[in-house]
Structure formats: structure tokens, C-alpha cells
DSSP file (Angstrom, degrees, kcal/mol; ACC not computed):
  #  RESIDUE AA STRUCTURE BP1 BP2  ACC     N-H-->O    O-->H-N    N-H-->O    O-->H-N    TCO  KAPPA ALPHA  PHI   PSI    X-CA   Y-CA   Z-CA
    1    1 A X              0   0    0      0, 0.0    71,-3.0     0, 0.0     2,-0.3   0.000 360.0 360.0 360.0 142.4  231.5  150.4   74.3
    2    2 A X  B     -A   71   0A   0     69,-0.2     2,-0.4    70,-0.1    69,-0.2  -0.837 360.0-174.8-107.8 128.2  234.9  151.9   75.7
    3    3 A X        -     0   0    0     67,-1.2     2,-0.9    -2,-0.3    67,-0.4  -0.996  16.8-142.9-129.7 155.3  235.8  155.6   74.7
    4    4 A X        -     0   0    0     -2,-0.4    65,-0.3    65,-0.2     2,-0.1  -0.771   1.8-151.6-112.9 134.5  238.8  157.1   75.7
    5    5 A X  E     -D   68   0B   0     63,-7.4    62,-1.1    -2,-0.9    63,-0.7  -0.623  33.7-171.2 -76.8 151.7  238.6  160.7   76.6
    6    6 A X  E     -D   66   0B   0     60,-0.3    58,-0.3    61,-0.2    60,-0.2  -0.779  28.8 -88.6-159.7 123.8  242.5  161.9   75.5
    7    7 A X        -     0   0    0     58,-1.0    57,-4.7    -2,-0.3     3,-0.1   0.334  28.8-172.4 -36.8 119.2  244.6  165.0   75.9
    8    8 A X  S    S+     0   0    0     55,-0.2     2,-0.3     1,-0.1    -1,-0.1   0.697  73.0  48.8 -95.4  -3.0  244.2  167.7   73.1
    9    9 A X  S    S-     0   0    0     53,-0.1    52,-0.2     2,-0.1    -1,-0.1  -0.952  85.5-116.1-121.1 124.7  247.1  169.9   74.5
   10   10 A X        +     0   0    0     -2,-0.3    52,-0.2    52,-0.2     2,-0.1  -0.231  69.8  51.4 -27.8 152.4  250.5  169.1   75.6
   11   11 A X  E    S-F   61   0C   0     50,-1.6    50,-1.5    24,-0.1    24,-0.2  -0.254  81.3  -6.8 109.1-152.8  251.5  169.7   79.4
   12   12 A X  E     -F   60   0C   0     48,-0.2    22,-3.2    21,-0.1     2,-0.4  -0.390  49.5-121.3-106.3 149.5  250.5  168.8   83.0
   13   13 A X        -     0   0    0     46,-1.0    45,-1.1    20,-0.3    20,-0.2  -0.396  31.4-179.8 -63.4 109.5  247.4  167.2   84.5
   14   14 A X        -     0   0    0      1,-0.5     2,-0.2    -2,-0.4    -1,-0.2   0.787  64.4 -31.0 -90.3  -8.2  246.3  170.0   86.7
   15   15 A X        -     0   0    0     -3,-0.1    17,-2.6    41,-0.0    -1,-0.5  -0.767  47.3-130.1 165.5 167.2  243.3  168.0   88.0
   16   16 A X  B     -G   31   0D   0     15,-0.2    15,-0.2    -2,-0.2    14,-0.1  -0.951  22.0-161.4-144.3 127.8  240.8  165.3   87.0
   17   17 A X        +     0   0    0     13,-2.1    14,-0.2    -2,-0.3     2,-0.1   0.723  67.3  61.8 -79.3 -18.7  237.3  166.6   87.9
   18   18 A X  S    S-     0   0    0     12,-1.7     2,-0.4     4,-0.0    -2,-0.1  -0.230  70.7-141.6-113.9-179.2  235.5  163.4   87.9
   19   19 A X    >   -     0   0    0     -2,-0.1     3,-2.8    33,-0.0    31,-0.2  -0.991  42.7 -79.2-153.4 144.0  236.0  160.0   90.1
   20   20 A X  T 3  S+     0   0    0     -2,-0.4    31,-0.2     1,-0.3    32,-0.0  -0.011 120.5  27.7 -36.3 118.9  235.7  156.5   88.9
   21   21 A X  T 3  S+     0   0    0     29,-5.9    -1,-0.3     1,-0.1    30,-0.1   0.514  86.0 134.5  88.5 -18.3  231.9  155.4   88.7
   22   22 A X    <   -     0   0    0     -3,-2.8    28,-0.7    28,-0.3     2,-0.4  -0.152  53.4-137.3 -57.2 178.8  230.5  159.3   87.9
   23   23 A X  E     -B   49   0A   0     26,-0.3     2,-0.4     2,-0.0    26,-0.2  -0.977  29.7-171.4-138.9 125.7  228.1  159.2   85.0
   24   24 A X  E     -B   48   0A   0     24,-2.3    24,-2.4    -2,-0.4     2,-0.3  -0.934  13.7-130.5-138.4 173.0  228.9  162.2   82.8
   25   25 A X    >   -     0   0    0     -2,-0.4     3,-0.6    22,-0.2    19,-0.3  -0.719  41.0 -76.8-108.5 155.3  227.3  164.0   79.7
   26   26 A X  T 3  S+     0   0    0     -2,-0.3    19,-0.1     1,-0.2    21,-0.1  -0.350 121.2  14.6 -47.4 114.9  228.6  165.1   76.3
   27   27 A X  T 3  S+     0   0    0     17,-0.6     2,-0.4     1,-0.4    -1,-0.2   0.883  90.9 133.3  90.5  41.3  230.6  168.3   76.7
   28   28 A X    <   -     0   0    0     -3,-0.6    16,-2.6    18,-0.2    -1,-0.4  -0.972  64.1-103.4-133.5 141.3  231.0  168.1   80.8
   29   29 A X  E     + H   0  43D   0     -2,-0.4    14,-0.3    14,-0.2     3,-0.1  -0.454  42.3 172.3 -79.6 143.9  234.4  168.7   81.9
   30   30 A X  E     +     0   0D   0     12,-1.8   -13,-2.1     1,-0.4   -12,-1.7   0.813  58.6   2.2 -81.3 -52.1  236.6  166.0   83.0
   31   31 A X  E     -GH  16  42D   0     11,-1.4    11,-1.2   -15,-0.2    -1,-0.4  -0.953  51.6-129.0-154.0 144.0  239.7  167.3   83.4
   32   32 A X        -     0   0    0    -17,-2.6     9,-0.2     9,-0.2   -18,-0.2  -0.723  14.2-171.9 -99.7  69.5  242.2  170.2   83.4
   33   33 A X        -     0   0    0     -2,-0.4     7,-1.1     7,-0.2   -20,-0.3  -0.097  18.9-139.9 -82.7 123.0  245.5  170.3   81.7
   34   34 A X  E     -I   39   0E   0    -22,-3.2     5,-0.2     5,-0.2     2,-0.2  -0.706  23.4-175.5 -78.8 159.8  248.0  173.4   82.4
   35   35 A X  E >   -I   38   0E   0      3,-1.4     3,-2.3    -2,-0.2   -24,-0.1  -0.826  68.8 -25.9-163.7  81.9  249.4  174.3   79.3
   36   36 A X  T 3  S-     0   0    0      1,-0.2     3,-0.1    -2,-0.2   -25,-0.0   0.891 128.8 -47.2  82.1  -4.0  252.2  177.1   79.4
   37   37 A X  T 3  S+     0   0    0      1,-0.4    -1,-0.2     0, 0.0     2,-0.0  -0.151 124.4 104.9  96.0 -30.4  250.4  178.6   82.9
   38   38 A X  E <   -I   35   0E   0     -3,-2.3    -3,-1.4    -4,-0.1    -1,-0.4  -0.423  69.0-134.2-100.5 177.6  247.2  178.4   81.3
   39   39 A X  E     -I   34   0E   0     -5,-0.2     2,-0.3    -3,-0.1    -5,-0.2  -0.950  13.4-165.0-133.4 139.0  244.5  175.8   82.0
   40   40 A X        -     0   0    0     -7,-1.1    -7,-0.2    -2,-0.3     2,-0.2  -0.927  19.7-124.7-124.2 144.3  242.7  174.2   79.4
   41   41 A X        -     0   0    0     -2,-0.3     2,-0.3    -9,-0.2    -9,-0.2  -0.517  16.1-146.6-104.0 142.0  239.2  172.0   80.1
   42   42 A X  E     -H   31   0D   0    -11,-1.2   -12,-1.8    -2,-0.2   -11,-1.4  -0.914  17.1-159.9-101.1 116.2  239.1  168.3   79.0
   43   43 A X  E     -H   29   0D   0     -2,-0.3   -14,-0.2   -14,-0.3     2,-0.2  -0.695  18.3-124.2-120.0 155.0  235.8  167.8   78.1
   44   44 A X        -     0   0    0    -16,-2.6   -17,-0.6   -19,-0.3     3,-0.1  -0.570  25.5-147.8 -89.1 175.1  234.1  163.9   77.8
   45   45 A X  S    S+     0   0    0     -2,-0.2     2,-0.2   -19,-0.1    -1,-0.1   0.621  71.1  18.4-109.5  -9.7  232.8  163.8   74.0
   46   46 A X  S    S-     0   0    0    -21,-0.1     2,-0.4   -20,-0.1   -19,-0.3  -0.691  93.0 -80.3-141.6-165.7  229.8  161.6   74.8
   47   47 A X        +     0   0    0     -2,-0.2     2,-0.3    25,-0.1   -22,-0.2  -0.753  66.5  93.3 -99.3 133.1  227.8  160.5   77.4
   48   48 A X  E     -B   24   0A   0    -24,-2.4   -24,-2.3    -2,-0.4     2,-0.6  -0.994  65.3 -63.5 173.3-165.6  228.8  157.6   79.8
   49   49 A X  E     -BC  23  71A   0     22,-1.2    22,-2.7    -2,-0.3   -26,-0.3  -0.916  44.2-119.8-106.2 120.5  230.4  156.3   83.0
   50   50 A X        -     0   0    0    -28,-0.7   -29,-5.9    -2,-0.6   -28,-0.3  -0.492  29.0-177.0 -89.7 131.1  234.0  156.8   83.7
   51   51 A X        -     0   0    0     18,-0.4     2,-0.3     1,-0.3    -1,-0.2   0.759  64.7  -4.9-113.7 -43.3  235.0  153.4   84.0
   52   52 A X        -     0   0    0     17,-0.4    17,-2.2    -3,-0.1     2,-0.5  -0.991  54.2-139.3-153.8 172.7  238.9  154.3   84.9
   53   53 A X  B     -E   68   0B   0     -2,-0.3    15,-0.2    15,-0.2     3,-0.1  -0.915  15.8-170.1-122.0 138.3  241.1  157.5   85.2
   54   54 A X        +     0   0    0     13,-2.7     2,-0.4    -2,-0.5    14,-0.1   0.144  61.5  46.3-112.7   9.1  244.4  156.6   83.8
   55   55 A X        -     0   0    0     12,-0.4     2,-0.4     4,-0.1    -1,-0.1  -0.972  60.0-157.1-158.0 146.3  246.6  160.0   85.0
   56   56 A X    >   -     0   0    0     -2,-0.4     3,-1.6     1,-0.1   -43,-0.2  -0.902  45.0 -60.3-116.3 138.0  246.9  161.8   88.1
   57   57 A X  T 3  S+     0   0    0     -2,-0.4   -43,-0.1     1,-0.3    -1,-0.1   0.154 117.0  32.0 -76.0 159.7  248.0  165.3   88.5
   58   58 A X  T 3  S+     0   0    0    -45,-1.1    -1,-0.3     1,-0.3   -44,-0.1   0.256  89.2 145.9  73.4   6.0  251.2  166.6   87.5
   59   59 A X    <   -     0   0    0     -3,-1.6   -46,-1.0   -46,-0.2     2,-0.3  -0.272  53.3-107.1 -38.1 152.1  251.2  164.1   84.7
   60   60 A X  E     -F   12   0C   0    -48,-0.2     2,-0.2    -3,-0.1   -48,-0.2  -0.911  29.1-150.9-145.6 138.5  252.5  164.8   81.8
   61   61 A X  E     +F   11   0C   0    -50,-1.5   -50,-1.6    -2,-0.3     2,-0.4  -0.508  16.1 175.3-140.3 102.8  250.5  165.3   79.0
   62   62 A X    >   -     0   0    0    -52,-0.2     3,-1.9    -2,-0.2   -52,-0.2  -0.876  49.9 -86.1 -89.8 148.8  251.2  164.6   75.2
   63   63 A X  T 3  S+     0   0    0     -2,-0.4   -55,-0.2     1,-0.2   -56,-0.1  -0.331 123.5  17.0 -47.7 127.9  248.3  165.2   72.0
   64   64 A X  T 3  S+     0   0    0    -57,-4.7    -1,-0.2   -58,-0.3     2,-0.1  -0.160  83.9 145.3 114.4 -44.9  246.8  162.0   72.3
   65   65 A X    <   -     0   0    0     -3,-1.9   -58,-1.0   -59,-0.1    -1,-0.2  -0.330  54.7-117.5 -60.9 120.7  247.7  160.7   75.6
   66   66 A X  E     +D    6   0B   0    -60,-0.2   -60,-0.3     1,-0.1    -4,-0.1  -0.155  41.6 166.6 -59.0 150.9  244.9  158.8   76.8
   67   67 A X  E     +     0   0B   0    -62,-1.1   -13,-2.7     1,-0.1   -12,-0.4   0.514  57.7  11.8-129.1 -64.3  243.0  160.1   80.2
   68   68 A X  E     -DE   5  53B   0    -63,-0.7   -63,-7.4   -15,-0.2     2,-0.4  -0.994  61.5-148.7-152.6 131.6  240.2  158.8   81.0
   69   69 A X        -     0   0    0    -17,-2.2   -17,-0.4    -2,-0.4   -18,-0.4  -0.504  16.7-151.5-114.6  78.7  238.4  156.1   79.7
   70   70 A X        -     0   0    0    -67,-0.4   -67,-1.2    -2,-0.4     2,-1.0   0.069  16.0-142.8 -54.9 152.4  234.4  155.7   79.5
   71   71 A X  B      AC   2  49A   0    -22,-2.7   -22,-1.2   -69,-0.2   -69,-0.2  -0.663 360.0 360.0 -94.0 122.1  231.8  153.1   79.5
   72   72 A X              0   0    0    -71,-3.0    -1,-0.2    -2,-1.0   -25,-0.1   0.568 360.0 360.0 -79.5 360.0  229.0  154.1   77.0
């Protein structure tokens, strides 16, 4: 099963913590978003393999926009 991790804040990718093929846990950060100057954690919501990273930094970042997609 595919879940897509997806941006809860507006504004720019400031880095993606994780690499294609990690294995990550419910609540381990993914990714970082700037927001405004400030940096907000992207967190996965379950446990699984990040199966592909769909944004690279200095994206830009709406609520919603998909990120990162895991294999469960």
C-alpha cells in the first residue's frame, strides 16, 4: 500500500531528510519546509519505505502538495 506523505504548510522545500529505499517509522522526520523564515518538520505518518521523493529543495510548497510517497 502507497502513502503519500504531503505538505501541511505552505512555502519552500528546505530539505528532504530521507533518500529513496530508507525504511522510516511513524513520526520520523522526512522533511523540512521553510515557512515565513521558520522551518517546519514533515513527519512520515506511518511506517514504511520511501519508495520515491517527488520535490527537491526550493520547491514550492502548497497544503496538500504531495512529497514523498511510501511503500507500507
Amino acid at each position: 500500500m502507497e502513502i503519500t506523505v504531503k505538505a501541511h504548510m505552505p512555502g519552500l522545500v528546505a530539505r528532504v531528510v530521507v533518500n529513496e529505499g530508507d525504511k522510516v517509522t511513524a513520526g520520523q522526520e522526512v522533511a523540512v519546509i521553510n515557512c515565513m523564515k521558520t522551518e517546519i518538520q514533515v513527519f512520515a505518518e506511518s511506517d514504511g519505505v520511501v519508495k520515491s521523493i517527488l520535490v527537491k529543495e526550493w520547491d514550492e510548497m502548497e497544503i496538500g502538495s504531495p512529497m514523498i510517497i511510501l511503500e507500507a
